[in-house]
Structure formats: structure tokens, C-alpha cells
C-alpha positions in Angstrom: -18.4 -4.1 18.8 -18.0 -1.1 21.3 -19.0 1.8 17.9 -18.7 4.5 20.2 -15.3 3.9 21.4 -14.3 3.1 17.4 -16.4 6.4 16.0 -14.3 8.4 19.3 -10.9 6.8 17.7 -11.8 7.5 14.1 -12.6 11.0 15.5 -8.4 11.7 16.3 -7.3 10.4 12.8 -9.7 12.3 11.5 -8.3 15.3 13.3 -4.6 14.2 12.8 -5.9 14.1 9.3 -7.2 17.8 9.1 -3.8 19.3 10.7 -2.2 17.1 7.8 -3.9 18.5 4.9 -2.6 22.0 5.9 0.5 21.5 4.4 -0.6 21.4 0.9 -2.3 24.3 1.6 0.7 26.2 2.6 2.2 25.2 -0.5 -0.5 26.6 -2.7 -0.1 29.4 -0.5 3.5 29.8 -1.4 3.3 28.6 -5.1 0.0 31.1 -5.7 -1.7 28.6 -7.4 -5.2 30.0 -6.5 -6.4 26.1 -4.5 -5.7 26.8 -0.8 -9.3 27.3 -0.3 -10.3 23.6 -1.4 -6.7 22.1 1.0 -8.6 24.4 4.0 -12.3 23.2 3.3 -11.0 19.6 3.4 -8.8 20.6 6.8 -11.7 22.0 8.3 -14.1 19.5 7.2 -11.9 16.3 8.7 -11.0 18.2 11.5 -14.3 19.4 12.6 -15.9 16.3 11.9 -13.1 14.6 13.9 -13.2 16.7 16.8 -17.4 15.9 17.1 -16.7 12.3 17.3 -13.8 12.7 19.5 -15.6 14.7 22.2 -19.1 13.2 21.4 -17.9 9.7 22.5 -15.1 8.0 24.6 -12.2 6.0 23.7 -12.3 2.5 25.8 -9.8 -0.4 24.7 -10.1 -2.1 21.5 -10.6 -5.3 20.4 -8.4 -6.6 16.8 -12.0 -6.9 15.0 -12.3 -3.4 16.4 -8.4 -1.8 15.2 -9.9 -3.6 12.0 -13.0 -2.0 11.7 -11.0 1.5 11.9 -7.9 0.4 10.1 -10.7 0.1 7.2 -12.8 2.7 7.7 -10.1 5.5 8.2 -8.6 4.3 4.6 -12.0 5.2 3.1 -12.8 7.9 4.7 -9.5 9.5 4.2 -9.8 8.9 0.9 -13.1 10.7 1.1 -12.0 13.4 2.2 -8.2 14.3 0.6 -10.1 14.0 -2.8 -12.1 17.3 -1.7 -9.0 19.6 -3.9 -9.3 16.9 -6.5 -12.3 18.2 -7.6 -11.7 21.2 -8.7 -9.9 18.7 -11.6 -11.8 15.9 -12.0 -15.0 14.9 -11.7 -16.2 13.2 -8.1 -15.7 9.6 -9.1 -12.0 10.7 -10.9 -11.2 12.6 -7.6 -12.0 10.1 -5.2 -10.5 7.4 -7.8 -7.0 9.6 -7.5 -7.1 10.0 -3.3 -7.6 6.6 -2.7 -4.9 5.5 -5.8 -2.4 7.6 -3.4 -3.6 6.8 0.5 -3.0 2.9 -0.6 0.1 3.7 -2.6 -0.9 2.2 -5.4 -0.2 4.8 -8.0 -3.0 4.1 -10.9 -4.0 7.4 -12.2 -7.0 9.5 -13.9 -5.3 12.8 -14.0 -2.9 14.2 -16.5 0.0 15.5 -13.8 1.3 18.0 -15.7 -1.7 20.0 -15.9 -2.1 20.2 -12.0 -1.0 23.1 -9.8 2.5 22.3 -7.7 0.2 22.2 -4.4 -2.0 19.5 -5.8 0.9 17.4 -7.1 2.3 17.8 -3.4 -0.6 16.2 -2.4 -0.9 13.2 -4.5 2.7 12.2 -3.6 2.1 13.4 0.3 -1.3 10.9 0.4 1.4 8.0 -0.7 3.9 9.1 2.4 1.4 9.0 4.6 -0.4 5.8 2.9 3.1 3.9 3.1 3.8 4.7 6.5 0.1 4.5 7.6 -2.3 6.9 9.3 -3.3 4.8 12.1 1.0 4.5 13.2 1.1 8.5 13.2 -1.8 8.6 15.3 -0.2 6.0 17.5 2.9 8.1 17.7 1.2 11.3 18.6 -1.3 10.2 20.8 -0.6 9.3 24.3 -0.6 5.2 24.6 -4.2 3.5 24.2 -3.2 0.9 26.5 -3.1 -2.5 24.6 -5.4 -1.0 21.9 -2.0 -0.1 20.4 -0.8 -3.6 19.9 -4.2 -4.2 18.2 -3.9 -1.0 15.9 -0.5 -1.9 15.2 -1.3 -5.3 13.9 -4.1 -3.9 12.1 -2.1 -1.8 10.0 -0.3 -5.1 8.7 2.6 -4.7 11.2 3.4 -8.1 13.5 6.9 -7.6 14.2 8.8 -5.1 17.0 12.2 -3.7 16.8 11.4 -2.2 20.0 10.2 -4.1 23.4 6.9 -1.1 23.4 4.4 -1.1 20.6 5.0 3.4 20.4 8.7 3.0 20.8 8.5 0.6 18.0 6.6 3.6 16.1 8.6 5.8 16.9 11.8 4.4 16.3 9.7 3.2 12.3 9.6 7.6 11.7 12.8 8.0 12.8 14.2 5.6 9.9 11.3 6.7 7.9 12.4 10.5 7.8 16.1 9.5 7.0 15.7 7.5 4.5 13.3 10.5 2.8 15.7 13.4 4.0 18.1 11.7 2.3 16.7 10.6 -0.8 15.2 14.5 -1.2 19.0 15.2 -1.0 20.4 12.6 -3.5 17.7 13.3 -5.9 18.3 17.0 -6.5 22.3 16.1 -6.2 22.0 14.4 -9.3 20.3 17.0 -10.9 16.4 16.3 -10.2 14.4 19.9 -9.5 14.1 20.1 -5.9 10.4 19.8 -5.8 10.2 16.8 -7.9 13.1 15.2 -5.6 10.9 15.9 -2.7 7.4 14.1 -4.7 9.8 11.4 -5.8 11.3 10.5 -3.0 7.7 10.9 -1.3 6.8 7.6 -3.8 9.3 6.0 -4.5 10.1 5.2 -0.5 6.2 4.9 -0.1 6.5 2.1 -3.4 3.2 4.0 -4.4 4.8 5.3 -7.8 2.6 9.0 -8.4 5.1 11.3 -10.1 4.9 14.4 -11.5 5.5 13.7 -14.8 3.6 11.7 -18.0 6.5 9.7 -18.8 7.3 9.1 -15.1 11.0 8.3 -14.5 11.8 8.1 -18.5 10.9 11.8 -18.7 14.8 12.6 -16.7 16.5 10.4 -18.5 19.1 9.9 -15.7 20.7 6.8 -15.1 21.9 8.3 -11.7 18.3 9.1 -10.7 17.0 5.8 -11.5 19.5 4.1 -9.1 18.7 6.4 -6.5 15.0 5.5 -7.4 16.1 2.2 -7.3 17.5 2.3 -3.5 14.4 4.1 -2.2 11.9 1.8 -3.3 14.2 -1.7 -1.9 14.1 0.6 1.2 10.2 1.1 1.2 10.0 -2.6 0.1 12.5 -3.5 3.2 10.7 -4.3 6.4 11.6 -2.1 9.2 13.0 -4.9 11.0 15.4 -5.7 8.6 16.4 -2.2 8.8 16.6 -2.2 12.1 19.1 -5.7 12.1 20.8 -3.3 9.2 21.5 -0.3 11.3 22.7 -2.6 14.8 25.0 -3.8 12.4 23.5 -7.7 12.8 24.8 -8.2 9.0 24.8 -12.1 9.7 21.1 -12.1 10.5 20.0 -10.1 7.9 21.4 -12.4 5.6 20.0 -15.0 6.9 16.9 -14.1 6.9 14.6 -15.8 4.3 12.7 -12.5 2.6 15.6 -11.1 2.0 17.4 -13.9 0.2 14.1 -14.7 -1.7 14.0 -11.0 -2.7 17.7 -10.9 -4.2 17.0 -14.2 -6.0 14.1 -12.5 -7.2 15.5 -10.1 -8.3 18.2 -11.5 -10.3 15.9 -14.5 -12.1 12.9 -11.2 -13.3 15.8 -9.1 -14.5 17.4 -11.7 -16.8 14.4 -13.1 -17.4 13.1 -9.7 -18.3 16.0 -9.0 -20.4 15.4 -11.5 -22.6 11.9 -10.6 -23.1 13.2 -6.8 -24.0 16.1 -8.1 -26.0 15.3 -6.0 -29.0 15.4 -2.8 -27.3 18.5 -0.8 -27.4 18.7 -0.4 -23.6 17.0 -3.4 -22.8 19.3 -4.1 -19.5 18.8 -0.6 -18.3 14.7 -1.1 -18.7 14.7 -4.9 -17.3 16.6 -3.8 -13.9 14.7 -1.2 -13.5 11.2 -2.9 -13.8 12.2 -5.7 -11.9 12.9 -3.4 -9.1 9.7 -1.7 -9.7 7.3 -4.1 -10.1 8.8 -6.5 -7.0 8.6 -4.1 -4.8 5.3 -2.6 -6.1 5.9 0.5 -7.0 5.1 1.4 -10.8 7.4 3.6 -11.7 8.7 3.7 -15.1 12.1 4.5 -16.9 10.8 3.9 -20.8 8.3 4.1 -22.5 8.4 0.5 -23.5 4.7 -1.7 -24.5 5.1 -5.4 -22.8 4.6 -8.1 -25.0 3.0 -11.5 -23.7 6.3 -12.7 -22.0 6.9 -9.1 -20.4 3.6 -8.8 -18.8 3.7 -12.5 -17.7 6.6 -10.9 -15.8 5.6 -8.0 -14.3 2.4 -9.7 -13.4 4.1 -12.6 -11.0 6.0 -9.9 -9.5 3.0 -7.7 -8.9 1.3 -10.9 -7.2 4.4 -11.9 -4.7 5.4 -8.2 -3.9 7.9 -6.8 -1.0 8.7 -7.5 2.1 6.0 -8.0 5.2 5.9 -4.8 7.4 6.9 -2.8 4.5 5.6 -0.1 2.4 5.0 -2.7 -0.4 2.0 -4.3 -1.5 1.5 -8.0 -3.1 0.8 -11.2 -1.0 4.6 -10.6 0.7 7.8 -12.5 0.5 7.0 -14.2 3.6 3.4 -15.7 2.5 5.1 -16.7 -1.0 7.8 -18.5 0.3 5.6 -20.5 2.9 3.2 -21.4 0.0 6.1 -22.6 -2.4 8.1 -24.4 0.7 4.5 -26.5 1.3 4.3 -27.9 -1.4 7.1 -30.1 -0.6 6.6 -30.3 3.2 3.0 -31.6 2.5 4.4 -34.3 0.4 6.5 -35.4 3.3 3.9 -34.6 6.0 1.9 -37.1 3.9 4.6 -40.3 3.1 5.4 -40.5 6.7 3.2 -42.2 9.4 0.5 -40.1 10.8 2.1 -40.0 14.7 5.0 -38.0 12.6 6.1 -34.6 14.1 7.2 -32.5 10.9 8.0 -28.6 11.9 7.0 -26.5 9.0 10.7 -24.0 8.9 11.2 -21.2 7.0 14.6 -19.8 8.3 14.6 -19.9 11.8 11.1 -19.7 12.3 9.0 -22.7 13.0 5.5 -22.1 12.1 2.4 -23.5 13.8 -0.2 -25.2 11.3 -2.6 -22.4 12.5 -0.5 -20.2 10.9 0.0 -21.6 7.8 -3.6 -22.6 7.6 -4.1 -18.4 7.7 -1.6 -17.9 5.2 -3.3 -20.0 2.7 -6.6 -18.5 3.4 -5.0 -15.1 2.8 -3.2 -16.3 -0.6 -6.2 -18.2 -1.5 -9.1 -15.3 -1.3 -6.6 -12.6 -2.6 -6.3 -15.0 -5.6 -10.1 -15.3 -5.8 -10.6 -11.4 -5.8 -8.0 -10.8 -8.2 -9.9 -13.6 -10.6 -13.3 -11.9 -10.3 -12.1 -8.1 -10.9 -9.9 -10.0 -14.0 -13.7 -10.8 -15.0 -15.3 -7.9 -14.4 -13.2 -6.0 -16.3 -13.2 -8.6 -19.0 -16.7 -7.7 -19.5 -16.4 -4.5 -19.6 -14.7 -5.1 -22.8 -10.8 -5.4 -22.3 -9.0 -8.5 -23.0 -8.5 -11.5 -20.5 -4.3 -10.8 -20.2 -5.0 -7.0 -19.8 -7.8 -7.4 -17.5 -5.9 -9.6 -15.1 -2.9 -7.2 -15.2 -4.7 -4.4 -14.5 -6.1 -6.1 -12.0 -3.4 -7.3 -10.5 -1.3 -3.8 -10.2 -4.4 -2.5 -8.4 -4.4 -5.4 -5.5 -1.0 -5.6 -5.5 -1.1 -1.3 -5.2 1.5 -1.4 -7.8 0.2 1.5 -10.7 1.8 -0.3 -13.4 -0.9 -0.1 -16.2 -2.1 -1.4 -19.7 -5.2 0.6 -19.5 -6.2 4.0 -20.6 -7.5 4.7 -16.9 -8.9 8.0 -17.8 -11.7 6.7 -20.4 -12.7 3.7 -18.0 -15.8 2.6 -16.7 -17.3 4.0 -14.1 -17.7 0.2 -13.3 -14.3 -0.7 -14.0 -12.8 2.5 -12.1 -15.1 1.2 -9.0 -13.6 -2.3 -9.4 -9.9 -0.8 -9.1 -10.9 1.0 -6.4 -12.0 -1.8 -4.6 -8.9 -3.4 -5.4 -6.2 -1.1 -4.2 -8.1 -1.2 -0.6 -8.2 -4.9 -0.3 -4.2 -4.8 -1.3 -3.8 -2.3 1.1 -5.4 -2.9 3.9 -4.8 -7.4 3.7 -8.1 -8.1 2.9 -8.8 -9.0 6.9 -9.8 -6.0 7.7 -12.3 -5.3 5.2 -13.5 -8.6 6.1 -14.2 -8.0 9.1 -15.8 -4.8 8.6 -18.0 -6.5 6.3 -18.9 -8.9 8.7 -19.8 -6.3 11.5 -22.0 -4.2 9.0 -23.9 -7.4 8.2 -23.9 -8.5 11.5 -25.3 -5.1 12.2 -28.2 -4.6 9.4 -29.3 -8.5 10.2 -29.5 -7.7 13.7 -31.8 -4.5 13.1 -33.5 -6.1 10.3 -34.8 -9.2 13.1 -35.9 -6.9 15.7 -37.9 -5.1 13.3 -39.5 -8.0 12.1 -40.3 -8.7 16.1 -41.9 -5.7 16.4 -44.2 -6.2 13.8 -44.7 -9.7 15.5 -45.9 -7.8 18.4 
């Protein structure tokens, strides 16, 4: 692990991140809500700090475990720093608790948001833009090309597939669909009647499927049916991998349909939202609330449009849909469409694999991709250990003192960056607010990297920790 050519790279995100956080300030600026000192300590802070590791070391070319060490480490300290104006409203944990809720787009919350000033608010909803998209693709679209570091920080980020033949016009062309889609959702929202600021926090989370809004009641508190489909279309669009947009916009209708997330998606969709319905079948607008959580708990955003407490059945619901999640090279969170698909289609292929002789060449297809048994040997590692951690925060929390189906929900919405909640997150733990925190950065980031961070730090304190005991040998 070359550390001072990843310290050099965390340096420029760190800078990107400092020019960033000016924005906010300019809208506390505007608004006169007295915290534009706080949004230009945390710029100067992340930009100073940056531009010593920048300078201080050079960049060479990466290795993946490399893009993976800074794919984690820029989440945290991101998070780190953007909770700087938080704190001037919470305490530390609370602040830090709320930054990294946004930069995974997960959308759990300590804060009361109607008690924050309009540039704060701008910030929650601005961490989950830049969250969804990802820090690390900005820096690759502002920076001139690292060479083949860019594939590796691409794939870091979660990304595997191009629409473009180069890894930055691939980037490039991903903000191009990604500032559409959000200059047109700020305008649809404040057509139907949304004030304009909210339509531009809104769209901000609702694309991101990271689910912060403005409001207590969250998307119950405009009553709009017209807002909630809009609502609706941003977050299929976050959920949507960019290649499928991509087939959308050259018009390849044929492959899109074809294509095996998106039909498991729409089926999805259709089976929670009956299945919902009947679970909400006393409530006077149960349709209304089922399509709407189905859409918002598939593609992990969390927003609400009732004020509705799930019974058993509901949050058996919501919780399988937090778990499978949107799209791969999305926005959204969960295991993806792609991993659950290849896990359900297994079952059967292994039973086949199995009845036939063992010289037997059976192709593992989903749509028209064959995979390789490496692959799907990686998928079920994936599936298995996110599984695992969401079992052991499920206990963790259970000791704390909350019961085993709220525990695991919570749980749940936090790995699969969702923000639905069951839990007064305010009055937590400190324990159980640190367990959710870990969460919503192994969702986000695909557990790999962190893994391999871990790894390197261990690697690293073992190392030191031997030649010590040498030199006491000596």
C-alpha cells in the first residue's frame, strides 16, 4: 500500500470538498441565518488540510485495495468534517451521526428539521446529492485523468459498468443525466405547488434515494398527490442505473426491457404494493400509502406520505424491500437487484448443477449475461456477510433494550441506507447511534471497501507491533 500516493489523493477530495461546502455558506449568507462562519470553518478546514496532503505527497497509480482504502476513508472523513455546522445543533456524536446519515444517503435522523436555519437544511439534502452521485466521481470529473487509477476509483465507488468507451467520459456523461434529471425535478416540484426551496432539498433526496426533507412529517406534511408522483419518478430514477438510462435515452427500448433488474424491479413493485395494500387495508387511503412505500422502501429512499405505524405484516414488508434495494450503479442502497436475482436464480441452477454428471457444462444466465462461478462465488460472499452484519447490529440493538422485529428493522434501513425508522433516533444510545453509524457506511460503501481498509490497518499495526518486539530482541 503506496500511503503517500492515497494521503496525496485524499488530499484533492478533501479540497474538492472544501470548495463544496461554500455553497451552504452562501446560502446562510443570503438567508441571514447568522451560520456562515461554521460552513467557512469547515471549507477552510477540508481545504487546508487537503491542500497539505496534496502538496506534501505525490499521486502515483493506484491499486483497487488502494481506490478502496480512499473510497472509505474519504466517506468518513467527509463525514467528519460536513458535521462541523451541525454542531452548533447537536451535540458532536448527534452532528456527526446527521453528516454521515446524509453523505451515505441514508436519511436516519437526530435533528428536528424544522428547527434548523434554511442554510443548514441545504446542507443536509446537499451531503445526500453529493453522497448519491459520489465524491470520489466528482473528483474524477474535475481532475485531469489518473491514468488507470480512474478505472480502480470508479469501481470503488460501486460502479462496474460504462456507457462510455473512457472511464471520465463515462463520468461525465453520469452528471450530465444527473443534473437533468434534478433541474427538472426542482422544476416539477415547485410546478405543482412545492416552495421552491423545498423543491430544490427534495429533489436533492429524493434523486439521491437518501430521503432527508425538510419537514417532520416528511412527504405527508404537502399533502399532494401530484408531489408524491413526482417524488415517485425521482427516486425510480436515482434507483435506475445509469446504464439503463443511458439504453433509455439512445432510445434502445427493447434492451431495456430486457434487461433482468429492470423487469425484477417492476415485478417488485407490483407484488409489495398489493401485498402492502392488504396489510394497510383499514386505512382510508390505503392504496395511496402502499404505492407510495413500496416505491420508497425498494428503492431505498425513506421518504414518507402518512403518518401510518406498520403492523407485523407491514414491516415484514418494508424490511425485504429494504434488504434487496435498487438497481447496481445506482443511487440506491440494499444488496441490489442484480445480486438478489443471482441468489434466487441459484437455487435452482445448483439443483441442476448437482443432478447432472459432474463433466456437465451448466452456464449460470441471468439475461444475457453469462456469469463465471468466480463471480457468483463473490456475490454470495457479499449477500452472505451483509446478512451477518445486519444480524449482529439486530443484536446489538436488542440489548440495548428494543425489541428483536424493531431492532432488525432499524437495522436494516441503516445498511440498506434507507431512513425508514421505528425508533425514536433522538433518545438513542450512544451505542446504538454508533452501531447505525456503522451501518449506513458498510451499505454505502459495499462492505469491500471497508474490508479492505480493515485489513490494511491490521496489516499495518501487526507489522509495527513485530518490529517492535525485534527491537527489543536486539
Amino acid at each position: 500500500m503506496d500511503w503517500r500516493s492515497v494521503a496525496s489523493y485524499i488530499g484533492t477530495l478533501l479540497e474538492i470538498l472544501g470548495i463544496l461546502i461554500l455553497i451552504p455558506a452562501l446560502i446562510s449568507w443570503i438567508y441571514s441565518d447568522g451560520l456562515y462562519p461554521a460552513f467557512f470553518a469547515a471549507a477552510i478546514i477540508s481545504f487546508i488540510a487537503g491542500t497539505l496532503l496534496d502538496k506534501r505527497f505525490q499521486k502515483a497509480d493506484l491499486t483497487i485495495s488502494s481506490a478502496m482504502v480512499i473510497s472509505a476513508l474519504v466517506f468518513l472523513l467527509a463525514s467528519l468534517i460536513g458535521c462541523i455546522p451541525f454542531m452548533f445543533y447537536a451535540a458532536p456524536l448527534d452532528a456527526f451521526f446527521e453528516a454521515s446519515s446524509g453523505f451515505t444517503t441514508t436519511g436516519l435522523t437526530v435533528l428536528n428539521p424544522e428547527m434548523l436555519p434554511p442554510s443548514l437544511l441545504f446542507w443536509r439534502a446537499m451531503t445526500q446529492w453529493i453522497g448519491g452521485i459520489g465524491i470520489i466521481l466528482i473528483f474524477i470529473l474535475l481532475v485531469a485523468s489518473p491514468g488507470i487509477s480512474a478505472s480502480y476509483l470508479y469501481k470503488a465507488e460501486g460502479r462496474t459498468e460504462r456507457i462510455e468507451p473512457g472511464i471520465k467520459n463515462t463520468v461525465r456523461k453520469m452528471f450530465v443525466i444527473y443534473g437533468i434529471y434534478t433541474f427538472a425535478g426542482i422544476l416539477l416540484l415547485t410546478a405543482a405547488g412545492m416552495p421552491a426551496f423545498h423543491s430544490i432539498m427534495n429533489t436533492f433526496t429524493s434523486l439521491s434515494t437518501g430521503g432527508f426533507t425538510p419537514t417532520n412529517l416528511s412527504v405527508a406534511a404537502y399533502n399532494s398527490v401530484f408531489i408524491e408522483a413526482i417524488l415517485i419518478v425521482l427516486m425510480v430514477l436515482g434507483a435506475t442505473s445509469f446504464f439503463i438510462h443511458d439504453m433509455f435515452l439512445r432510445k434502445r427500448f427493447r434492451d431495456v426491457l430486457r434487461n433482468p433488474e429492470f423487469r425484477l424491479f417492476w415485478i417488485l413493485i407490483v407484488a409489495f404494493t398489493l401485498l402492502l395494500l392488504l396489510s394497510m387495508i383499514t386505512f382510508p387511503e390505503g392504496f395511496r400509502y402502499s404505492v407510495f412505500y413500496a416505491f420508497s422502501a425498494l428503492t431505498t429512499t425513506g421518504m414518507t406520505n402518512a403518518v401510518v405505524d406498520p403492523g407485523g405484516m407491514t414491516k415484514l414488508l418494508l424490511l425485504l424491500m429494504m434488504i434487496i434495494g435498487g438497481y447496481a450503479g445506482s443511487t440506491a442502497g440494499g444488496i441490489k437487484l442484480i445480486r438478489a436475482a443471482a441468489i434466487g436464480k441459484s437455487i435452482p441452477w445448483i439443483g441442476k448443477k448437482i443432478s447432472l454428471p459432474e463433466e456437465a457444462v451448466v452456464p449460470f444466465k441471468l439475461g444475457n449475461k453469462v456469469f463465471k462461478n468466480s463471480e457468483l462465488s463473490v456475490i454470495s460472499l457479499y449477500v452472505s456477510i451483509y446478512l451477518v452484519v445486519l444480524g449482529a447490529s439486530s443484536v446489538g440493538l436488542t440489548i440495548l433494550g428494543y425489541s428483536p422485529v424493531d431492532s432488525i428493522f432499524q437495522a436494516a434501513s441503516a445498511e440498506g441506507t434507507v431512513g425508514l425508522s421505528v425508533m425514536d433516533t433522538t433518545t438513542m444510545h450512544p451505542a446504538g447511534k454508533l452501531i447505525l453509524i456503522f451501518n449506513m457506511f458498510i451499505g454505502r460503501l459495499e462492505i469491500f471497501p471497508f474490508m479492505v481498509l480493515v485489513y490494511v490497518v491490521y496489516r499495518g499495526l501487526s507489522k509495527s507491533f513485530r518490529n517492535r518486539k525485534h527491537e527489543e530482541r536486539e
